[in-house]
N, C-alpha and C positions, 0 to 999 in steps of 0.2 A: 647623626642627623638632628636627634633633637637641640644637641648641644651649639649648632651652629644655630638652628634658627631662632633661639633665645636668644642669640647675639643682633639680630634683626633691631630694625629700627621701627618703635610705632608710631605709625601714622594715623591711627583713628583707635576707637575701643574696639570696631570690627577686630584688629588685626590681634588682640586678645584671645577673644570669641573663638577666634578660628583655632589659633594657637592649641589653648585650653579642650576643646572640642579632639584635638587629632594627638595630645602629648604621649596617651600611654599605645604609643604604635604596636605593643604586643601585647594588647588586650589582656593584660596581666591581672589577675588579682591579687592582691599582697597585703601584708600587714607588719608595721616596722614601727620602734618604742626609742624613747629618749627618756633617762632617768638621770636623775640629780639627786647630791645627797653633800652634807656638807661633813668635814671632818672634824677630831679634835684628839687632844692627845689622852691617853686614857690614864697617865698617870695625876698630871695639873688639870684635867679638863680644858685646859686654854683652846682656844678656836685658831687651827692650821692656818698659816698663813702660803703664799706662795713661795716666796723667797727663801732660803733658810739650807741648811743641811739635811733637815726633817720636813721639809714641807713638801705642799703640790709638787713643784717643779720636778722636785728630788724622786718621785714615785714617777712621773710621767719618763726622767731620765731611766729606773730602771724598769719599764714596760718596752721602752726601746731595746736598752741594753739583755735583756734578760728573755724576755718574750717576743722577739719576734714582730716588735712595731716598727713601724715610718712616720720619720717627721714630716709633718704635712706643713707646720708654720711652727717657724722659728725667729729668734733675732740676740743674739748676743751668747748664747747658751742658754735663753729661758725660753721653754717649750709650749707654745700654745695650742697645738692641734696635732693627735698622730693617728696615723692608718694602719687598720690590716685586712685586706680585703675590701667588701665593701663597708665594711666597720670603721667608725671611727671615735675617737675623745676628746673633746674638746673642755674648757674651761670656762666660766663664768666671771664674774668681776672680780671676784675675790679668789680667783686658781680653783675656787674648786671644780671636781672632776664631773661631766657628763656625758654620759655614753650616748652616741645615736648610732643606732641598730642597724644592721642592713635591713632591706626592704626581703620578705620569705611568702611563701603563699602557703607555708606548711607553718601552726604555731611550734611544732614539736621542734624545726629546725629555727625557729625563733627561740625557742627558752633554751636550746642547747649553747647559742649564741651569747646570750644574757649569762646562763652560768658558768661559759669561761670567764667572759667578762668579770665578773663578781667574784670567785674565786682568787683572779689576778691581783685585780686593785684590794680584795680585804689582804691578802698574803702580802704584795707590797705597803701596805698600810700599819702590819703585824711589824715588818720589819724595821719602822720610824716608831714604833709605840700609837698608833694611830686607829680612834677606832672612829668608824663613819654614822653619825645620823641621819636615820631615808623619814624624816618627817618634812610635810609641807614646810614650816619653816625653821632653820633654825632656832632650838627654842631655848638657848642657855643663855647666849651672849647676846647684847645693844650692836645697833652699828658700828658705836665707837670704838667699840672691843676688836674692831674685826678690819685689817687692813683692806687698801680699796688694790688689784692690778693695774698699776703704772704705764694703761694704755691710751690710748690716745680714742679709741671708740668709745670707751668706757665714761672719760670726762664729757664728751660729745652729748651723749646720750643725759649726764646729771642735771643738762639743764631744760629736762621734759616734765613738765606736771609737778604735781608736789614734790619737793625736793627729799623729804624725808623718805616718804614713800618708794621714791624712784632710787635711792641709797640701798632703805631695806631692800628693794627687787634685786638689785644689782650685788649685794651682800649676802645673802640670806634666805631665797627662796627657794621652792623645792619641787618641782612635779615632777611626774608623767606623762609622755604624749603618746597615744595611737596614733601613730600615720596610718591612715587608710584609703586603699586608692581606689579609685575609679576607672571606668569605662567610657562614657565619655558625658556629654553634659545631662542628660538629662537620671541618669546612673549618680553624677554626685549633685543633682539637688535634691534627690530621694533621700539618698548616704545624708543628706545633711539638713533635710529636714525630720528625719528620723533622730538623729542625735543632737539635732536642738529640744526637739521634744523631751526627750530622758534627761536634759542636762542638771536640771536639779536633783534629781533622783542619785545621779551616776557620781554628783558633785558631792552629795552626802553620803552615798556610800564610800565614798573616799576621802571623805576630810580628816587629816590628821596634821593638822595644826592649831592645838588649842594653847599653846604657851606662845610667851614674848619675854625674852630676857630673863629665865628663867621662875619666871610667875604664871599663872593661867592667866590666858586673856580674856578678853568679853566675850568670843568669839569660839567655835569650834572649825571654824576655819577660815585664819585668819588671813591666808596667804591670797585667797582670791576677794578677800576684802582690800587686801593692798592694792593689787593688779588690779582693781575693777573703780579701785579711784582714785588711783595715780593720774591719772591723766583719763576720764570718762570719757574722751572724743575719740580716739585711738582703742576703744575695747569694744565697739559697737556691734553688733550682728544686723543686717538689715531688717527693718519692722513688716516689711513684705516677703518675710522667708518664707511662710505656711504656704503663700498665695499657690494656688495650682498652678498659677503664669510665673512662679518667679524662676529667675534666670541668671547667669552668671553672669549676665549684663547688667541686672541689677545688683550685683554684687561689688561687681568692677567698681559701679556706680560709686558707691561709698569709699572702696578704699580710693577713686581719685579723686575726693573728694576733701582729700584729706592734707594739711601740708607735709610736704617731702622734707625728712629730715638730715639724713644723709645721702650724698651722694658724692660715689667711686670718681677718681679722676683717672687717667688713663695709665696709671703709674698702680690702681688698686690704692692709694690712700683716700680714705673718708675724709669727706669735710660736710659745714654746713653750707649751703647755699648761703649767700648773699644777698639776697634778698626773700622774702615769703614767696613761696612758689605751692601749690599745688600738684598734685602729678598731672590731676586734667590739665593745668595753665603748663607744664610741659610736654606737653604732648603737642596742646594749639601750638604752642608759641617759641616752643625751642629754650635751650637756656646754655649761655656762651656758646650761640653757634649749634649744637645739637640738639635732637630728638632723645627721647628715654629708650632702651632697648626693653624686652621681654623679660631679660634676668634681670634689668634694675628695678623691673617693678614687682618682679618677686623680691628684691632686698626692700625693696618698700613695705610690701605685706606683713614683711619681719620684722618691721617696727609699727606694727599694729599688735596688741596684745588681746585681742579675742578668744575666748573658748573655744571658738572653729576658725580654723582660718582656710583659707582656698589656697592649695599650692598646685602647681603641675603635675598634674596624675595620679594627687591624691589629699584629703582631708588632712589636717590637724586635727588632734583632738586632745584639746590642753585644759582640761576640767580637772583631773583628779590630780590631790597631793602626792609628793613622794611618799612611801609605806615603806616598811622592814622589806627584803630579800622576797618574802614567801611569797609576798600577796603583789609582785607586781606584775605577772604575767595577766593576774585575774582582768586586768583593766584590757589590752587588746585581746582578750577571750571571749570576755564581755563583748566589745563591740565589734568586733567580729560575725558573733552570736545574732546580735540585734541588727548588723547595715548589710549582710554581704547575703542575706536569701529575702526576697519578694514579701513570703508570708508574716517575715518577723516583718517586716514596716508596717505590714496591716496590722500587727499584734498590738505593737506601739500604740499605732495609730486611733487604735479603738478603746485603750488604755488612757490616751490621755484626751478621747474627744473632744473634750469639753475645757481643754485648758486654750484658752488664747495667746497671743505672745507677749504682753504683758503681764497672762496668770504666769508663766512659764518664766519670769523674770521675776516678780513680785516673791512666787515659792522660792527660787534658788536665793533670794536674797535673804528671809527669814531663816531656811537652812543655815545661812550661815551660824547662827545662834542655836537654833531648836535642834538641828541636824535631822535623823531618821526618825525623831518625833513630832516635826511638823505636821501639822493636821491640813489636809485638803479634801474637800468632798467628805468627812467624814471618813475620812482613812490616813491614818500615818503615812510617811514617804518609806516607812518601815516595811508596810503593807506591798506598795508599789515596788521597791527594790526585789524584794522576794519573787512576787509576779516577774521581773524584768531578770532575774537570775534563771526561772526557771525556763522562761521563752529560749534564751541564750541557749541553755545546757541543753534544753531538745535539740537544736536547730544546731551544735558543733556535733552531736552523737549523728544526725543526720547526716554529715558531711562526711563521716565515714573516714579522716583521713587518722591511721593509728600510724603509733611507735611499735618499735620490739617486740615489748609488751603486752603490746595488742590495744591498748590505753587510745581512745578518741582525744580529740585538742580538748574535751570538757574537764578532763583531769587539773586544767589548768585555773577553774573555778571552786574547783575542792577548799583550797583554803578559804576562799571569802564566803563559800556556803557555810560553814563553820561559823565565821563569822557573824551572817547575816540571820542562819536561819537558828543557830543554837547561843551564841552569846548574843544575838538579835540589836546590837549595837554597830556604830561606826568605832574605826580607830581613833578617834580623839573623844569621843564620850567614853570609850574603856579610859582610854589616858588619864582622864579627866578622874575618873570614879579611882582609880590608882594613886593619885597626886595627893587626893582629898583625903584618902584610906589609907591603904597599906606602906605606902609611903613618904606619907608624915609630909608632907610641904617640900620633900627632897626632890629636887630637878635631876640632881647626879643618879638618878636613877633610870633617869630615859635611856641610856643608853643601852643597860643590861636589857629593857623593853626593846629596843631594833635587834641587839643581835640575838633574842631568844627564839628558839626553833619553835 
C-alpha cells in the first residue's frame, strides 16, 4: 500500500502533507542505525580500494558466497548493494562498506543485528589482511590516496559545492544515523524538535574525528565541518523549527525550495536536469512532460545533507561520527531515551530553555573545536551530556523491555557512561590526548585504538 502511493503523482505540497501524516499505517514504533567505517590493510596501512583481489568488492563477494546474502545491485561482477532480510549493505564512493539496519522496536533485537553484522565483515575483513576504521573520518590518508568508485552517481554528485570538500564526503566520511520513526505529524515535529535541541550536545558526545591525513586537525570534529560547508544551502534545518506552529509544511517548504539535483528516468538512470529546476518549479510546472512522484522527492531529501532529515515514517538522525564497535548502539539508545516518551521532551525541554535556534547553531559550531568543554550558561556541554545520558537511562529502564538476561535496552549506554561520566571526555579529545602522549605523533596507531575492547 505504501509502496504504491509513493509511486503517485504530486500535484500540490497538500498531497505530502497527507502522505507523511498516514505513512506509518501500523503505528509502529522503531529504531534502525546506518554505520560506516572505512578500511585498510593492516599490514601497509594503504586505504582499501574497491577493485582488487583484496578489496570491498571481494568481501561483499564473500558475504554473498559464504553468508547467506542477495545481490540487490550489481553490474559486471562489481557488487554494489546486497540483502538479508530487511538488512541491507551498501557502499559509499569509495566501496567502502555501510550497513543500514532493519527498522526493530526492541534495541536488544537491534544490536543482535549489528553484531552479526560486525562479526561478518571484521571476519571477512581478517581474511584480505583488512582492518576497519569506525572514526568520523578517515584519518590516515588525503583524497588523492584514495580511489573514487567508477559510478556514474558518484561524478554526478562531484560537481555540488566545494569540490574538495564534496571529494572528501564522497572518499572519507564516517557516521552514524538513528532512524527514528514516528506516529504521525504532530509525534515527529516533537521527535524533532527535541533532537534539534540536544544536537550540539549529542554532536559532541560523539565527535571522533580529530585527524586529517594522518595529522591532527584544527578540529575535533571535522567530518561535520565538511558536511556542514560543503554546500551550506543543502544542510539547512528550518529557522521556524522551535515554533509551537511549525509543521511539516514548513519543512517541505525548504526542501522544495531547494534545486533538484538528480533525477531518475524511467529506466532508473540518474541524470541532471537540463535546466535549474527547483522541486517547487516541478511540481507547478512539470518537467519533460511529468510531475515529481512522492519517492522522487524522497530521493530529493537524500541529497539534502542536514542533521535531521524528514523521511516517511521516520527521523534521520545523522549528527554523530562513526566510533569503534562498542559505543555504537549508545547513539540509538540515547535517542530512543530522549524522542520516544512525552516526559523526556519535557526534560529536554527545560534543559535547554533558554537556547534559541541560533544559540543552538552557534554552540554546535564551537563544539566543533572545544568539544564537551564548551561553556554555555556557565556550564560545559560536559555537564549537559551527563544530564542527557541520565534522562535517557531512566526513561529505557522505564520501558521495561529486557533480554535473557533480564538486562533493560540501557545496557546499551553502559559503554558511553564510562566514557562520559568516568573518562569525562569525547572520543576524539581522548584521541587527541593519545596522539600528543603515548603515542609520540603516530597515526598508525589509531587503528589498535578502534579495534580495542
Amino acid at each position: 500500500m505504501i509502496e504504491d502511493s509513493s509511486k503517485k503523482e504530486i500535484g500540490s505540497a497538500q498531497d505530502l502533507v497527507e502522505y507523511y501524516n498516514n505513512v506509518n499505517w501500523d503505528q509502529s514504533l522503531y529504531v534502525g542505525i546506518e554505520w560506516e567505517r572505512s578500511g585498510i590493510y593492516r599490514n601497509s596501512q594503504d586505504p582499501v580500494s574497491y577493485l582488487g583481489e583484496n578489496g570491498y568488492n571481494a568481501i561483499l563477494h564473500k558475504l554473498v558466497e559464504e553468508v547467506g546474502w542477495d545481490i540487490l545491485g550489481e553490474k559486471e561482477g562489481q557488487i554494489y548493494e546486497v540483502q538479508r532480510g530487511e538488512t541491507h549493505v551498501a557502499i559509499e564512493g569509495d566501496g567502502r562498506i555501510e550497513l543500514a539496519g532493519s527498522p526493530q522496536e526492541d534495541l536488544h533485537d537491534l544490536a543482535r543485528e549489528l553484531r552479526i553484522h560486525n562479526n561478518e565483515v571484521v571476519e571477512m575483513g581478517n581474511f584480505f589482511g583488512i582492518g576497519w576504521l569506525s572514526l568520523g573520518m578517515q584519518p590516515i590518508h588525503a583524497n588523492k590516496q584514495i580511489s573514487m568508485l567508477e559510478k556514474e552517481r558518484y561524478s554526478l554528485l562531484q560537481g555540488i559545492g566545494d569540490a574538495e570538500m564534496m571529494e572528501t564526503m564522497t572518499k572519507r566520511l564516517n557516521g552514524i544515523t538513528a532512524n527514528l520513526s514516528y506516529l504521525n505529524e504532530e509525534n515527529a515535529i516533537k521527535k524533532a524538535q527535541t533532537a534539534f535541541r540536544v544536537l550540539p550536545i549529542v554532536g559532541a558526545i560523539f565527535s571522533c574525528s580529530p585527524f586529517d591525513s594522518g595529522k591532527l586537525s584544527n578540529l575535533l570534529d571535522t567530518r561535520r565541518y565538511c558536511i556542514q560547508n560543503h554546500a551550506p544551502e543543502r544542510t539547512g534545518i528550518p529557522e521556524s523549527i522551535l515554533s509551537e506552529n511549525f509543521s511539516i509544511a514548513d519543512w517541505f517548504e525548504y526542501y522544495m525550495s531547494l534545486p533538484v539535483i538528480l533525477i531518475s528516468d524511467k529506466n532508473g538512470v540518474e541524470h541532471k536536469p537540463e535546466k535549474e529546476l527547483t522541486f517547487a518549479e516541478w511540481i507547478a510546472d512539470g518537467y519533460k512532460g511529468s510531475k515529481p512522484t512522492i519517492a522522487q522527492f524522497d530521493q530529493h531529501v537524500k541529497t539534502t545533507w542536514s542533521d535531521i532529515r524528514l523521511r516517511p515514517s521516520y527521523l534521520e538522525y545523522r549528527v554523530a561520527d562513526s566510533t569503534p564497535f562498542k559505543f555504537i548502539m549508545a547513539l540509538p539508545a540515547l535517542m530512543k531515551g530522549l524522542l520516544f516518551d512525552s516526559d523526556s521532551w519535557n526534560q529536554v525541554k527545560e534543559l535547554t530553555e533558554e537556547w534559541t535556534y541560533e544559540d543552538i547553531l552557534s554552540i554546535d559550531k564551537q563544539a566543533w573545536e572545544t568539544g564537551l568543554q564548551t561553556e554555555v550558561n556557565g556550564k560545559t556541554l560536559l555537564t549537559y551530556a551527563q544530564e542527557l545520558i541520565t534522562i535517557a537511562n531512566e526513561k529505557l529502564h522505564q520501558f521495561e523491555r529486557t533480554d535473557a538476561q533480564e538486562d533493560d535496552e540501557s545496557i546499551y549506554l553502559a559503554a558511553l557512561k564510562e566514557q562520559i561520566f568516568i573518562k569525562e571526555k569525547s572520543f576524539a579529545e581522548e584521541l587527541k590526548e593519545l596522539y600528543k602522549g603515548d603515542w609520540n605523533n603516530d597515526s598508525s596507531r589509531i587503528l589498535e585504538w578502534c579495534e580495542s575492547e
